[in-house]
Each structure stands twice: as structure tokens, then as C-alpha cells.
DOVEXMI-910634 format. One line per field, with one value per atom (N, C-alpha, C): residue in one letter; x, y, z; atom name. Coordinates in Angstrom, 2 decimals, padded with zeros to 5 digits. Layout:
# residues N
aa = A,...
px = X,...
py = Y,...
pz = Z,...
at = CA,...
END
This chain:
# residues 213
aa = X,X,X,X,X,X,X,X,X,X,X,X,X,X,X,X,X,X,X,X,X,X,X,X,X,X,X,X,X,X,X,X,X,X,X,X,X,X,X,X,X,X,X,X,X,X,X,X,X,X,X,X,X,X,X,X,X,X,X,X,X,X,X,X,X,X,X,X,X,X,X,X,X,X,X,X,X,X,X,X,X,X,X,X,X,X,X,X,X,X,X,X,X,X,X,X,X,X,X,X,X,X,X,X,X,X,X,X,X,X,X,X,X,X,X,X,X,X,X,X,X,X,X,X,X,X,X,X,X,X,X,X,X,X,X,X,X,X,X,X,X,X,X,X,X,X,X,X,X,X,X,X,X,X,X,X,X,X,X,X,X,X,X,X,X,X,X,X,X,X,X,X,X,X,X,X,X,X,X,X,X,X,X,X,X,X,X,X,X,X,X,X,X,X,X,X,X,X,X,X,X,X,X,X,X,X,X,X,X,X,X,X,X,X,X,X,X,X,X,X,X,X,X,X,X,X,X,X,X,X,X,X,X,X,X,X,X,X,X,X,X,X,X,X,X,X,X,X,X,X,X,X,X,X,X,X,X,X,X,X,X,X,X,X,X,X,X,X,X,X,X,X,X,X,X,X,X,X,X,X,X,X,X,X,X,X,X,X,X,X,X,X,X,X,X,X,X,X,X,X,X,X,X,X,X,X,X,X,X,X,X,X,X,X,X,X,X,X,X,X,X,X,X,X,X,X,X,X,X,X,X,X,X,X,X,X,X,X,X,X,X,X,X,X,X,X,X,X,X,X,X,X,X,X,X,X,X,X,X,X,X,X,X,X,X,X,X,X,X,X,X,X,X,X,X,X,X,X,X,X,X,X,X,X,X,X,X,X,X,X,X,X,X,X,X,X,X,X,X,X,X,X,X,X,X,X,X,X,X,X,X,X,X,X,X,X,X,X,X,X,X,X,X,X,X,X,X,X,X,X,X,X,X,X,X,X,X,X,X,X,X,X,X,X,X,X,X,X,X,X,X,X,X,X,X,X,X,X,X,X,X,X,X,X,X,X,X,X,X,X,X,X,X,X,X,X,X,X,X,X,X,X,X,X,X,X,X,X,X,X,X,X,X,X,X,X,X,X,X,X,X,X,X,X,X,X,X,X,X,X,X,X,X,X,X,X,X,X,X,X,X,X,X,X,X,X,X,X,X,X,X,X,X,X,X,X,X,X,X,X,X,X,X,X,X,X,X,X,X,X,X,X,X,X,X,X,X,X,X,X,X,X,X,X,X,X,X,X,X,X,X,X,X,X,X,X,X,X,X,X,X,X,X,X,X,X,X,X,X,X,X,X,X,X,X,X,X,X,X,X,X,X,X,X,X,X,X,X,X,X,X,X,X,X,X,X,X,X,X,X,X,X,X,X,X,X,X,X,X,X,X,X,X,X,X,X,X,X,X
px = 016.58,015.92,015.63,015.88,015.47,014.44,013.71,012.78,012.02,012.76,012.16,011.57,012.05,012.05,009.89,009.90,008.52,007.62,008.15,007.55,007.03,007.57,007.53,006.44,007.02,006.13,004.42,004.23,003.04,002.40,002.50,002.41,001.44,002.68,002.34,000.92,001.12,-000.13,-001.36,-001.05,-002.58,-002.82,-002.40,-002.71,-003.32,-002.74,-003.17,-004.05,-004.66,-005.82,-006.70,-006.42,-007.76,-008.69,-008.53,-010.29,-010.88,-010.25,-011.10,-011.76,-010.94,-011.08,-011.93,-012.38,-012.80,-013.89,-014.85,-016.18,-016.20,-015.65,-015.71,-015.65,-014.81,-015.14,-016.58,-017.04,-018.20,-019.48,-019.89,-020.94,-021.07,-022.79,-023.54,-024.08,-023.51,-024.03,-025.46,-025.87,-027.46,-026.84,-026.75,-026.84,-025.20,-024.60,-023.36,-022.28,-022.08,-021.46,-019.88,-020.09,-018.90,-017.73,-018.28,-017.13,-016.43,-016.95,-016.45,-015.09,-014.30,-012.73,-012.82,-012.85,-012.79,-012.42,-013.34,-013.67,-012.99,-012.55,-011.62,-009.86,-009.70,-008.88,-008.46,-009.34,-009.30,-009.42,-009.84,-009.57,-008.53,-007.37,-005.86,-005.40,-005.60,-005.06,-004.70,-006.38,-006.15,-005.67,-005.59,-005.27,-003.45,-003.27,-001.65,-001.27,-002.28,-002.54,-001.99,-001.90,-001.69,-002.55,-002.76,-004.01,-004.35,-002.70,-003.06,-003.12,-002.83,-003.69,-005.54,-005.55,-006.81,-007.48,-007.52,-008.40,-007.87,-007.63,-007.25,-008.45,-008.31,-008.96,-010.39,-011.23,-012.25,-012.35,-011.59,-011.90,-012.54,-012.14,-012.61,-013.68,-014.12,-014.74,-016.37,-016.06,-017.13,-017.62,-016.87,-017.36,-017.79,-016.97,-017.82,-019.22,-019.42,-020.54,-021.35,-021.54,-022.09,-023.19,-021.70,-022.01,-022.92,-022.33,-023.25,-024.72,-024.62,-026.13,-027.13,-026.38,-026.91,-027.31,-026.29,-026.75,-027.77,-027.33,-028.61,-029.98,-030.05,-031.37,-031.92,-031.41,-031.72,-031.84,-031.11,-031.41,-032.59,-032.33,-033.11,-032.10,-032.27,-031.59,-031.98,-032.92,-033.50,-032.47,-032.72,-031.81,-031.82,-031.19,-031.26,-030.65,-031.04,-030.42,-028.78,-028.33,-027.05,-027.04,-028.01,-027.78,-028.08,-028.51,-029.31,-028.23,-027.09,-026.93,-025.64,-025.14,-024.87,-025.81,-027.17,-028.32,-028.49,-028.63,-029.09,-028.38,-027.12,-025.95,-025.24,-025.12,-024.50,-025.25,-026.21,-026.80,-026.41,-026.97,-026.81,-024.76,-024.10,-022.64,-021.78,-022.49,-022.40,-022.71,-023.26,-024.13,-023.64,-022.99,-022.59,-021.12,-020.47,-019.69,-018.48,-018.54,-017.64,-017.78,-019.13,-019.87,-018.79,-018.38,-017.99,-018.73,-017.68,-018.28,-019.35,-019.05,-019.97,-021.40,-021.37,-022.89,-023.16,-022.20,-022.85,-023.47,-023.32,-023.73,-024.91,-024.90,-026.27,-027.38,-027.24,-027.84,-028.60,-027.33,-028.17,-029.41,-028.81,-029.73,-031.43,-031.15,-032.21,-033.11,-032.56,-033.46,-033.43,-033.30,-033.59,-032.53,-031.51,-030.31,-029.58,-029.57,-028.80,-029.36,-029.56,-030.35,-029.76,-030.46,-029.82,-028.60,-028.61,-027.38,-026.15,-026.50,-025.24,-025.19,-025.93,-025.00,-023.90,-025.11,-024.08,-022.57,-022.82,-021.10,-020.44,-020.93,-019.96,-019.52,-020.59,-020.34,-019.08,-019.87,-018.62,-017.57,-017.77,-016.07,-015.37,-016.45,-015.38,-015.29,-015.63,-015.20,-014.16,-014.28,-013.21,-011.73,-011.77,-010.82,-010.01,-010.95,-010.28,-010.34,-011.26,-010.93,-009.65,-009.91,-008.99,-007.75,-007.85,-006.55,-005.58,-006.35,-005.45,-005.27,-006.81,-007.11,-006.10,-006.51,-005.60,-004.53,-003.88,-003.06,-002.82,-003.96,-003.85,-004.30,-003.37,-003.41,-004.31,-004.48,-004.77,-005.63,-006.81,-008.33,-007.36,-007.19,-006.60,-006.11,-004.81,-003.94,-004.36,-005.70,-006.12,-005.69,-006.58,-006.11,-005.12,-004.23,-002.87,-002.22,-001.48,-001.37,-000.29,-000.08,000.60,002.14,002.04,003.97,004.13,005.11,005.22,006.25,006.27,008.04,008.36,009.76,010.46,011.78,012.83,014.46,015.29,016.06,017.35,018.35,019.05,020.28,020.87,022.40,023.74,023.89,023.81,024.48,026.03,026.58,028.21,028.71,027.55,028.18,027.18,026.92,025.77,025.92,026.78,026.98,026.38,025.92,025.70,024.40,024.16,022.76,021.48,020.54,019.38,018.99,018.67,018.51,016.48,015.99,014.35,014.02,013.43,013.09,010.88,010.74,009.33,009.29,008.32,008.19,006.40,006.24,004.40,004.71,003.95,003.57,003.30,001.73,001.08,001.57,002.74,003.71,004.81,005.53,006.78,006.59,006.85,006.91,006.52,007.43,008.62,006.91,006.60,005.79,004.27,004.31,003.03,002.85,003.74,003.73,003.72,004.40,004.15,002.46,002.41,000.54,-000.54,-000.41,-001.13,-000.89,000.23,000.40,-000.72,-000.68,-000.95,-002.61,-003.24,-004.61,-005.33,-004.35,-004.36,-005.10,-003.48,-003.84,-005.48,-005.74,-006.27,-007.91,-007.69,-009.47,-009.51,-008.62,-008.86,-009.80,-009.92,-010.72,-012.37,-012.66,-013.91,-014.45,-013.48,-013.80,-014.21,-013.60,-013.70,-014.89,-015.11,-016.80,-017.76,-017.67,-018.88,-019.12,-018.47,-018.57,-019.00,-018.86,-019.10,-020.12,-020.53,-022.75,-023.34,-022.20,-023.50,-023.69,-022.84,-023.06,-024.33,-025.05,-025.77,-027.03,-026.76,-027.79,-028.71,-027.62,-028.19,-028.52,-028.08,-028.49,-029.94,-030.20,-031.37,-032.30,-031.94,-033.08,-033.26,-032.32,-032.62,-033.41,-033.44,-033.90,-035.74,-035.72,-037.23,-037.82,-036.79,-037.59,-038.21,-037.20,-037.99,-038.45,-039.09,-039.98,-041.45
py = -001.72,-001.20,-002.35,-001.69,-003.34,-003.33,-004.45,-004.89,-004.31,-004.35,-003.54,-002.03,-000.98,000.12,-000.12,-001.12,-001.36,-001.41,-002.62,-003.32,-001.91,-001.19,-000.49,000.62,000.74,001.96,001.32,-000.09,-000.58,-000.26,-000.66,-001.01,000.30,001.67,002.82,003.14,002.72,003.59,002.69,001.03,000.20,001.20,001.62,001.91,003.16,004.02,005.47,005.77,004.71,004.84,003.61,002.59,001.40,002.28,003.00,003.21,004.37,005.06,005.78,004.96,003.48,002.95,001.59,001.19,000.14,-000.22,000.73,000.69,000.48,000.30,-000.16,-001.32,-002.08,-003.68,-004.50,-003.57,-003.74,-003.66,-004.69,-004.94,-005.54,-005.95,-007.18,-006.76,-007.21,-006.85,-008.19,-007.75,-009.06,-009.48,-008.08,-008.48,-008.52,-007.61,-007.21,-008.27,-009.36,-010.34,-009.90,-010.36,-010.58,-009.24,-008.16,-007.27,-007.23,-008.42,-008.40,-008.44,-008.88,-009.23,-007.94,-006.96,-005.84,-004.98,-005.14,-003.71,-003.94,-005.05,-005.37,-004.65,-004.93,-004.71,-002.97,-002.49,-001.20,-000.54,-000.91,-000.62,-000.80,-001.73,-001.85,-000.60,-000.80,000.01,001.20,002.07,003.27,003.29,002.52,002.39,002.37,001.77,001.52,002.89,004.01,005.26,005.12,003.77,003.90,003.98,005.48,005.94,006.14,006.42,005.73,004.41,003.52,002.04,001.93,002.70,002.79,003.37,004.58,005.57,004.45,003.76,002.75,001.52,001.19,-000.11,000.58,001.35,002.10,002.59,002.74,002.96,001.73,000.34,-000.78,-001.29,-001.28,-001.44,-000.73,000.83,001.25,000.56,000.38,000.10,-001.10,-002.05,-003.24,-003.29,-002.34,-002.17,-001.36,-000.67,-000.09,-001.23,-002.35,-003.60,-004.69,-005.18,-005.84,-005.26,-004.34,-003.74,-003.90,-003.66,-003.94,-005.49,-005.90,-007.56,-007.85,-007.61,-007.89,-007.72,-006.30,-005.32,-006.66,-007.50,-007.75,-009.61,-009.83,-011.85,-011.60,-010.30,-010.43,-011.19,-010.95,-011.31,-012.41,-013.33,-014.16,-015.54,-016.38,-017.88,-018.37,-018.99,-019.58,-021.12,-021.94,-023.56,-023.27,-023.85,-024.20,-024.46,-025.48,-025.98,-024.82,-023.55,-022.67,-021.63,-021.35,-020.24,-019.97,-020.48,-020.10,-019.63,-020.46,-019.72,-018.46,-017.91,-017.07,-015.81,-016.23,-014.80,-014.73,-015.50,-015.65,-014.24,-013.64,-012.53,-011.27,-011.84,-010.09,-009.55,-010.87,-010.59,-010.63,-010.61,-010.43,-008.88,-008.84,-007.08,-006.29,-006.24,-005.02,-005.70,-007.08,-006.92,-005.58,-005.59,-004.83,-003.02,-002.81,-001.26,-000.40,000.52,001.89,002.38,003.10,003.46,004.42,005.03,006.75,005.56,004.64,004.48,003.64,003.29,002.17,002.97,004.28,005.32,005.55,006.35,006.69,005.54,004.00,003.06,002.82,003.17,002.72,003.74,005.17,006.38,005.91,004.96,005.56,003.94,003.09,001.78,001.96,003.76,004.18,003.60,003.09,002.52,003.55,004.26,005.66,006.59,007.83,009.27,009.83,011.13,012.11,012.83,013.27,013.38,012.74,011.62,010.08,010.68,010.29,010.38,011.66,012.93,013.95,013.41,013.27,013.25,012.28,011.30,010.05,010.22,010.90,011.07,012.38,013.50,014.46,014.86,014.21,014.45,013.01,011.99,010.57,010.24,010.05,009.83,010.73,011.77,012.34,012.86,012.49,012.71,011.38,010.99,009.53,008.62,008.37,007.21,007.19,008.90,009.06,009.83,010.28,010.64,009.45,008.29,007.34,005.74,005.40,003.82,004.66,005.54,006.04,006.39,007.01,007.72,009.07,009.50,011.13,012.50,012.76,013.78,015.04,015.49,016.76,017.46,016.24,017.22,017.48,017.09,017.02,018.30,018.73,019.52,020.81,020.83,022.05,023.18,023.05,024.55,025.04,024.65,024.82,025.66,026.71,028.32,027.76,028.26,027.44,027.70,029.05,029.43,029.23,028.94,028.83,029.30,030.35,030.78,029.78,029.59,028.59,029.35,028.99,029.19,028.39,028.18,027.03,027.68,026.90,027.09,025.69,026.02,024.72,024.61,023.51,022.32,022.89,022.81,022.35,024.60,024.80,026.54,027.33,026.84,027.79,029.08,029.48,030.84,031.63,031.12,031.42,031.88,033.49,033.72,032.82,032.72,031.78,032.35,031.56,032.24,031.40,032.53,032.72,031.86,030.72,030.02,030.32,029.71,029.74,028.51,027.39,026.04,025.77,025.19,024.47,023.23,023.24,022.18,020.50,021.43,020.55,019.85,020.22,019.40,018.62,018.52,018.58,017.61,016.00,014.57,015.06,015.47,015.02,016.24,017.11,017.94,016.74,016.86,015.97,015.00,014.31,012.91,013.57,014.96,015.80,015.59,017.08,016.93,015.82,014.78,013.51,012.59,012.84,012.53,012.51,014.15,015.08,014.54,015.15,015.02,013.61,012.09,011.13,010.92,011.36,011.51,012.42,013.81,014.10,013.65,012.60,012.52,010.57,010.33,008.73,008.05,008.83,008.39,008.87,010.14,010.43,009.31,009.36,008.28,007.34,006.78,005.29,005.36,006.26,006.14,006.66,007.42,007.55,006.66,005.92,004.41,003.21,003.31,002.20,002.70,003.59,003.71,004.11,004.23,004.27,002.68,001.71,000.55,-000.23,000.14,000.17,000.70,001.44,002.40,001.95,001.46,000.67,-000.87,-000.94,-003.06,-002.57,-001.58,-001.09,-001.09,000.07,-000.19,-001.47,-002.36,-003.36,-004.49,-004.34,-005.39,-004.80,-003.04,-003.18,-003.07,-003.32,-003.60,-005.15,-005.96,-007.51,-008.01,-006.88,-007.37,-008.13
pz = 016.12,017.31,018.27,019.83,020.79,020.48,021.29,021.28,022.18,023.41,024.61,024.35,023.41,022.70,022.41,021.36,020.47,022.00,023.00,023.92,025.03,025.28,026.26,025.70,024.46,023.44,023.37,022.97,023.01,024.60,025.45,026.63,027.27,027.19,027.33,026.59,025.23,024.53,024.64,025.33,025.54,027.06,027.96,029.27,028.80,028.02,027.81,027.27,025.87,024.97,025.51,026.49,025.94,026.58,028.06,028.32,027.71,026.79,025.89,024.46,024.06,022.81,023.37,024.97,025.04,024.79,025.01,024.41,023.04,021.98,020.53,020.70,021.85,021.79,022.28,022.98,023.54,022.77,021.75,021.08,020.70,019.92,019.06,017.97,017.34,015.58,015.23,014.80,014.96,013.25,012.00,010.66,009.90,010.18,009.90,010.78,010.78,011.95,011.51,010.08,009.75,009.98,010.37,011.03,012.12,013.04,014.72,013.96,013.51,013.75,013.28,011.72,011.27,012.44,013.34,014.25,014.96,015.47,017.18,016.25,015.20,013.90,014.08,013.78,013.56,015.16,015.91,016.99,017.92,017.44,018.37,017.64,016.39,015.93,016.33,016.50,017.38,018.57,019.51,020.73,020.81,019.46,019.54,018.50,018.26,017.35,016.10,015.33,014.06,013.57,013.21,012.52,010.97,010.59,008.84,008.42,009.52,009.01,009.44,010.76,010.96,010.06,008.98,008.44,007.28,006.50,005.74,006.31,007.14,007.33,007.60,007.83,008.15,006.70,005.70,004.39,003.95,004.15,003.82,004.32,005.30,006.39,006.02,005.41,005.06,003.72,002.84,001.19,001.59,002.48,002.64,003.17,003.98,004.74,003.80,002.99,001.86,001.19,000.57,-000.33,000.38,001.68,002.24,002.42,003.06,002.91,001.66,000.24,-000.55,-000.89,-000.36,-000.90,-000.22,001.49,002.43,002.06,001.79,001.14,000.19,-000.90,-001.60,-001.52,-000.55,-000.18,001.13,001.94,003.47,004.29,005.17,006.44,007.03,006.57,007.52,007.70,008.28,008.24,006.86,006.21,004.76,005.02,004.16,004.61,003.87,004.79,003.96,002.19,001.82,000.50,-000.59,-000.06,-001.08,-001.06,-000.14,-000.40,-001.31,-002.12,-003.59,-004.08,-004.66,-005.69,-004.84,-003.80,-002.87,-003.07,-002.91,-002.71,-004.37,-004.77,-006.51,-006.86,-007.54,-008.00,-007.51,-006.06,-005.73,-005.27,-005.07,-005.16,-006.03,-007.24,-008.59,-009.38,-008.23,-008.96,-008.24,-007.14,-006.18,-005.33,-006.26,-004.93,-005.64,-007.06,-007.66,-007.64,-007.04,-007.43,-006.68,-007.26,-007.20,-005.72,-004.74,-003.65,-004.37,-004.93,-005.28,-005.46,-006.47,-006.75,-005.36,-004.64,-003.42,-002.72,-002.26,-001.99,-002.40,-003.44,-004.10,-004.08,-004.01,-004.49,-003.23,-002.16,-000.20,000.43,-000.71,-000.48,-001.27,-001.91,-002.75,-001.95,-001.23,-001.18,000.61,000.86,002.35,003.84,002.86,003.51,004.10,004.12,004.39,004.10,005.23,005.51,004.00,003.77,002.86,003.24,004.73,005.65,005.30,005.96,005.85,004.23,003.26,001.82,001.57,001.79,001.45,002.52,003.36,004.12,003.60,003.07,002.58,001.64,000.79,-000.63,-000.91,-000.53,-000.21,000.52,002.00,002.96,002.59,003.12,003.20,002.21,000.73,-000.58,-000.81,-000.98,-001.10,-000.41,001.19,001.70,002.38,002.95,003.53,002.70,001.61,001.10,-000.62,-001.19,-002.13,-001.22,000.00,000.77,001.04,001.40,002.03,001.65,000.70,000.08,-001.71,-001.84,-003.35,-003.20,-001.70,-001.59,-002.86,-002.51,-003.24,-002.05,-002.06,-000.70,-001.24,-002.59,-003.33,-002.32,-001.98,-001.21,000.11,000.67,002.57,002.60,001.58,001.46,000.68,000.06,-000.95,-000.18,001.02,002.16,002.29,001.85,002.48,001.50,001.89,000.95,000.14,-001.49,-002.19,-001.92,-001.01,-000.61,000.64,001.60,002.76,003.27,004.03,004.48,005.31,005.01,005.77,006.16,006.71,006.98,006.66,006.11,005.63,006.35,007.42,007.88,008.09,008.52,008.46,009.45,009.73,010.78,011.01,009.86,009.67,010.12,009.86,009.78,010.44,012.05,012.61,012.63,012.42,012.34,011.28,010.44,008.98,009.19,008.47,008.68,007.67,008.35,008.05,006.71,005.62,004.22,004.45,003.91,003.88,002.40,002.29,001.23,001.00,000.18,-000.73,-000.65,000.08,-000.22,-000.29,-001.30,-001.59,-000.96,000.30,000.60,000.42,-000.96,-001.03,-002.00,-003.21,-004.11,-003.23,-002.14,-001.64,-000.99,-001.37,-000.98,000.98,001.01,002.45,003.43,002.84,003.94,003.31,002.82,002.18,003.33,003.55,004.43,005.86,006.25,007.72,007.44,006.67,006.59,006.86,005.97,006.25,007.14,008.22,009.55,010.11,010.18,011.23,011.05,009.70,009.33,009.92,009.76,010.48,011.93,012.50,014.10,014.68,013.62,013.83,013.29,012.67,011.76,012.22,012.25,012.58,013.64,014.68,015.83,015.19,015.21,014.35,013.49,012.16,011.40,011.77,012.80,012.60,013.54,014.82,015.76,014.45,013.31,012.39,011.45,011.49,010.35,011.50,013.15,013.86,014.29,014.50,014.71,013.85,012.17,011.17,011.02,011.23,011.09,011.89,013.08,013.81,013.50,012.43,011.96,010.54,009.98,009.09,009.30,010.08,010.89,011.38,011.49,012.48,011.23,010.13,009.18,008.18,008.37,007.55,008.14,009.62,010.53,010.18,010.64,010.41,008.48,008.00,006.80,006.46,007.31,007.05,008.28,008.79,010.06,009.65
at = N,CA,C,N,CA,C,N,CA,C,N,CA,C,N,CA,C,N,CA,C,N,CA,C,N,CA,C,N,CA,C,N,CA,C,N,CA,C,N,CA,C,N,CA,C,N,CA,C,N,CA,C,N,CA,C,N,CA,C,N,CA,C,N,CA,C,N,CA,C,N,CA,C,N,CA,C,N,CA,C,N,CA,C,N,CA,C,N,CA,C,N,CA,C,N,CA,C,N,CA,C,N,CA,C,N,CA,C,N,CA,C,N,CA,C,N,CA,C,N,CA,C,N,CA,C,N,CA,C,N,CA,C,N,CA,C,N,CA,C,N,CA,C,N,CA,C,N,CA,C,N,CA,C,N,CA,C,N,CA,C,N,CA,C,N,CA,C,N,CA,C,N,CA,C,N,CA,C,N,CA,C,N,CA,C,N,CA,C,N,CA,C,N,CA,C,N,CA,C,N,CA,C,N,CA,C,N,CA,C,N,CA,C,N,CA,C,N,CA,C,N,CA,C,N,CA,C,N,CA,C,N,CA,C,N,CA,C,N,CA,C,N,CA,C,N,CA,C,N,CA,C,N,CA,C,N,CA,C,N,CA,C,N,CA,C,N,CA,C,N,CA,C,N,CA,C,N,CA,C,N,CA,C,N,CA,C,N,CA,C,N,CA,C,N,CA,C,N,CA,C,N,CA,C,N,CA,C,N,CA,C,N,CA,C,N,CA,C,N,CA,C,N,CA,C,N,CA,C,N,CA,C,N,CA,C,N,CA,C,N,CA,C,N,CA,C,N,CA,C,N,CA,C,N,CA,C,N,CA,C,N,CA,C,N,CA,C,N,CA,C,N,CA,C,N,CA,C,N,CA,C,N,CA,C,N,CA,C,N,CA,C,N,CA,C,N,CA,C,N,CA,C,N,CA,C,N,CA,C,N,CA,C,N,CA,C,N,CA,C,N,CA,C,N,CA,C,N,CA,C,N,CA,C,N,CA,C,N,CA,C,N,CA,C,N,CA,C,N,CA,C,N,CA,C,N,CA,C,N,CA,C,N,CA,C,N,CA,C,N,CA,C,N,CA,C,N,CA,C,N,CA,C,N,CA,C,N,CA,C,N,CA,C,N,CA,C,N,CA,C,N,CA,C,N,CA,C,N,CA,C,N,CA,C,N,CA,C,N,CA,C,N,CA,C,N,CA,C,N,CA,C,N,CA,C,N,CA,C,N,CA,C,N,CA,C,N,CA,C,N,CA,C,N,CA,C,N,CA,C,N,CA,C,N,CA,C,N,CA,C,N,CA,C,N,CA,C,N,CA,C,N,CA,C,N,CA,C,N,CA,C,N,CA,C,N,CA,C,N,CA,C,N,CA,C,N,CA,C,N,CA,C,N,CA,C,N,CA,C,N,CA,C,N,CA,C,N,CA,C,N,CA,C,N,CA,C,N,CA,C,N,CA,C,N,CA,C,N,CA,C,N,CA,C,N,CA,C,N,CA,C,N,CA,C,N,CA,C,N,CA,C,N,CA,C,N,CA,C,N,CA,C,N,CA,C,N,CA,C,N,CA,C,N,CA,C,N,CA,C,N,CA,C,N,CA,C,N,CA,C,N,CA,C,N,CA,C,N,CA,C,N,CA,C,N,CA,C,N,CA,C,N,CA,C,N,CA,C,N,CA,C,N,CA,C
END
């Protein structure tokens, strides 16, 4: 493929998406620093609409932001000297850098890190759809809806004449529609995602700031 082909294709979709995606570049994280590159990251992304790397990198993005919170919760946020912070961070990135989203979850709920709200949705849509839809690549939840027969038509190229024979196809088994589906679900859940993971991030910098006030 030219080059000009990619070049022209980028070009189009920075003019068409930045001023709906520019405001994501536009912010100050006071506790969470270390996401500026993350977010500028996940945000070409959408703009250039690769949205199964976006709902992928916004899968990461959250568990990290889960974990940090926890560590935070547990060193405080304040300045630390250089020479201390091994003894400082060693414990608590020892205890949660490995935790299971489900308990990072439950663990942020319970030390007021996250509403009862925020859990149920993390715990039940985004655990289960974006992050085992697309960090596991297991489509099962995305695709449950989807009726297990599907009329379709099979006809020839080589013999248009030939009347169209009526087939039975499942979807949600069938490689080739699997990858249509989780396109589609993509394009359609990637932008959401990624604005409900970038002002819950805000949300929790907020309650951790007034806990070590």
C-alpha cells in the first residue's frame, strides 16, 4: 500500500475527530502524573479511531489507576525525599501491584476510593466486557445477545445466475462474524470508555487529595 493511501487517511481523520477529542489533552493531574503520556496515548488513538487499541489501552489505564490508588491510599501523596522511596513504595507495590482487577475493585470500594455506583459498573459492565472482551480477547459477554441462528444467503460470483441458497449461521461461534461484531462494538463503546475512565480518574485524585488534607 502507498504511503500517500495511510498519509491522506491519517490527515482526514486528525481534521474530522481532533475538535471533538481535543479537550482530553487539555489537563492537570495533581496525583495520577504518571498517565499524561497514557492519555495523550489513548487519545490519538481515537482521533485516528483505532478503537480496539483504544478500549485495550483504557483497559490498562484503568487497572493501573485502580492499583495506584491503592498504593497512594496507603504511602499518601505528600513529597517524599528521594532516599526513602524504596522503603516507602516496596510494601504497598508488593501488595497490590499484582491484585486481580475484581479485588482492586472491591478493595477501592471499601477504603471509599470509588462510589458504590463506580464499583457496580466496573465490576459488572467493564470487567466483564471491555476488559475480558478485548485485554482476554473473549468476545462470549459482547456477543451473548446475539440470536444463536442467523439467516444469511450464499450465492456465486462465478454463477450469478444461480438462485441464492438460505444458510443458518451463529454468530457468536464463527471466527470471521466474531471479528465483524467486535469491530462494530469497538467503534461503538471506545469513546464512552475511554471519557468514563478519564473523569473517573479526576474523581478519585479528588478523593485522595481530601483524605490527606
Amino acid at each position: 500500500m502507498e504511503k500517500e493511501i495511510f498519509e491522506n487517511s491519517f490527515i482526514d481523520k486528525l481534521n474530522n475527530n481532533f475538535p471533538v477529542f481535543a479537550k482530553y489533552f487539555d489537563f492537570n493531574l495533581k496525583v495520577f502524573c504518571e498517565f499524561n503520556t497514557l492519555i495523550f496515548e489513548i487519545n490519538k488513538c481515537l482521533i485516528l479511531e483505532l478503537d480496539r487499541a483504544s478500549i485495550t489501552l483504557t483497559n490498562n489505564l484503568l487497572e493501573r489507576l485502580l492499583k495506584l490508588a491503592l498504593i497512594n491510599n496507603e504511602t499518601g501523596i505528600g513529597p517524599l525525599p528521594f532516599e526513602k522511596w524504596n522503603d516507602v513504595f516496596s510494601g504497598p507495590n508488593e501488595k497490590y501491584g499484582s491484585i486481580p482487577l475484581g479485588n482492586s475493585i472491591e478493595k477501592c470500594k471499601k477504603l471509599e476510593l470509588i462510589t458504590a455506583e463506580e464499583k457496580t459498573f466496573l465490576f459488572d459492565t467493564i470487567r466483564e466486557l471491555m476488559r475480558n472482551g478485548f485485554s482476554h480477547a473473549d468476545s462470549s459477554k459482547i456477543l451473548s445477545d446475539l440470536p444463536d441462528e442467523t439467516k444469511m444467503f450464499q450465492g456465486s460470483f462465478t454463477n450469478p445466475n444461480e438462485d441464492l441458497k438460505e444458510v443458518s449461521v451463529n454468530q457468536k461461534i464463527t471466527p470471521t462474524f466474531q471479528a465483524l461484531q467486535m469491530e462494530s462494538f469497538a467503534k461503538e463503546n471506545a469513546k464512552p470508555y475511554f471519557d468514563f475512565v478519564f473523569n473517573l480518574i479526576f474523581r478519585m485524585e479528588e478523593r485522595l487529595i481530601k483524605k490527606f488534607e
